[in-house]
N, C-alpha and C positions, 0 to 999 in steps of 0.2 A: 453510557457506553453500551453499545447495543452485539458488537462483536463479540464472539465466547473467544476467540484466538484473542481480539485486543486486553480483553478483560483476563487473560493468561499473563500474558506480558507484562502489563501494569500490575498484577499480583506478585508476581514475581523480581520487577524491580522494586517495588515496596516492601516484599519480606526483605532483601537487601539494608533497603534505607531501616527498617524498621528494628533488624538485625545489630543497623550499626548505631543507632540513635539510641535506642529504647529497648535492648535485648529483653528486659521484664516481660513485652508485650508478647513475645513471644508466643508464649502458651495460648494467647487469646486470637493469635493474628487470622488463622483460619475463619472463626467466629465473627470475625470484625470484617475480615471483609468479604465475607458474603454478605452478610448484612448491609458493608456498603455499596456494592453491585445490584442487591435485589430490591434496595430501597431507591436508585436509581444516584444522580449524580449533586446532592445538596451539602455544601459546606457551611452550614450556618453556625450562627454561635453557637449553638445548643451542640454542634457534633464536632466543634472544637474543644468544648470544653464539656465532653463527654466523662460522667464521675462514676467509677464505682462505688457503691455504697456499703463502702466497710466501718461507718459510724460518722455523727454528723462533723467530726470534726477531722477527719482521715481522707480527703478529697486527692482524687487521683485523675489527673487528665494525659488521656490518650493520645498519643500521635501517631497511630495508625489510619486513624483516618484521614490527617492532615496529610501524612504519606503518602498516600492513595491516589488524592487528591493532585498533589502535586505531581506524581507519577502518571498522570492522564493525561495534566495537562501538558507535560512533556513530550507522552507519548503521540498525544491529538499533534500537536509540535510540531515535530518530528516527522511524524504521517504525511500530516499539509504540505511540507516542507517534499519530500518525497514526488509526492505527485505533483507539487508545480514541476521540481524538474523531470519526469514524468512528461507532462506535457509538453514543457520544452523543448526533451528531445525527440518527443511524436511526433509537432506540430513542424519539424524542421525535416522528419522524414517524409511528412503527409505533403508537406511544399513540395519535396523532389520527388517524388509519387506522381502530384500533378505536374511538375515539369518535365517529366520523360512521358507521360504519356499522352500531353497535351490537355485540350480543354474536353473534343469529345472524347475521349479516353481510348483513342487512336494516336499513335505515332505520330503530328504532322509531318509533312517533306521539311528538313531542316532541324531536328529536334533535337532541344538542348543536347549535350552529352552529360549522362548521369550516371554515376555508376554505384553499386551500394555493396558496403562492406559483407563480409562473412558475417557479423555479428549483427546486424540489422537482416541479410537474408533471414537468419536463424530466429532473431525474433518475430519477423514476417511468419515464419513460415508455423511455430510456436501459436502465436495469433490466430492463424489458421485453422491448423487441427483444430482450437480448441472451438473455435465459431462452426466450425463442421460437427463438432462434436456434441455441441448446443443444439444442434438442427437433427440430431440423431441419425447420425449418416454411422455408416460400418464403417471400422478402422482403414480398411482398403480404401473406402470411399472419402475417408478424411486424409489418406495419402495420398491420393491421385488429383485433390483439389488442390492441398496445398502445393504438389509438385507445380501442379497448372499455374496457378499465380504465381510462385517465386519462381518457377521458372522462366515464367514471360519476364521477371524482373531481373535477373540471374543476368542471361545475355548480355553481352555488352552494348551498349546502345550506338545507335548508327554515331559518324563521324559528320560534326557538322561540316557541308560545305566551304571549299574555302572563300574567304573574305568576310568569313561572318564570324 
């Protein structure tokens, strides 16, 4: 887990689990899982069955690490899951992006009629500043791009012909 926010997350649904599984661990849960964040992401037997050595016959195994572990892989889950539909619903706006504005990225004579919600403007336009922002333009100048494009998009688009 290379995220500091994902590695938040997954800490924090794991003091949960670990809360509710193994309240004992408690005291130790900060220690443990930096430990397992900085050692990076290995569940092997040895960190399943993780022993405090309070005398040889007193063996204690942890499930905070086991916690952890599962709490990533949920969260990784979770995440994938996220940006597939993500994509999904990009990939369906990036289609009517090119179908309004054709192949050269001109209107043709006849062109579909496409129209795009408030909340897809919004996230156009979101999208934008922020690529303007990346390019280190002035905030006036990452207002005036994003007007430009979601504006051209905004419009309603011509009426196709009829018969078509």
């Amino acid at each position: 887990m290379r995220n500091a926010e994902d590695e938040r997350v997954v800490a924090a649904l794991g003091r949960a689990g670990v809360q509710g599984l193994a309240p004992g661990e408690m005291p130790l849960f900060t220690q443990l899982s930096e430990a397992y964040f900085a050692r990076g992401v290995r569940l092997e037997r040895s960190d399943r069955d993780a022993l405090l050595g309070f005398g040889l016959d007193a063996a204690v195994v942890l499930l905070t690490p086991v916690v952890l572990e599962a709490c990533r892989q949920l969260w990784g889950a979770l995440s994938a899951r996220a940006a597939e539909r993500a994509v999904e619903g990009a990939g369906g706006l990036l289609s009517r992006i090119r179908l309004r504005l054709g192949r050269a990225g001109a209107p043709p004579d006849g062109a579909a009629r496409v129209e795009f919600s408030a909340e897809e403007l919004a996230l156009l336009r979101t999208e934008v500043t922020r690529c303007a922002a990346d390019l280190a333009l002035t905030e006036a100048q990452q207002r005036l791009l994003a007007d430009a494009i979601v504006g051209a998009l905004a419009v309603p688009s011509p009426a196709l012909p009829a018969g078509e």
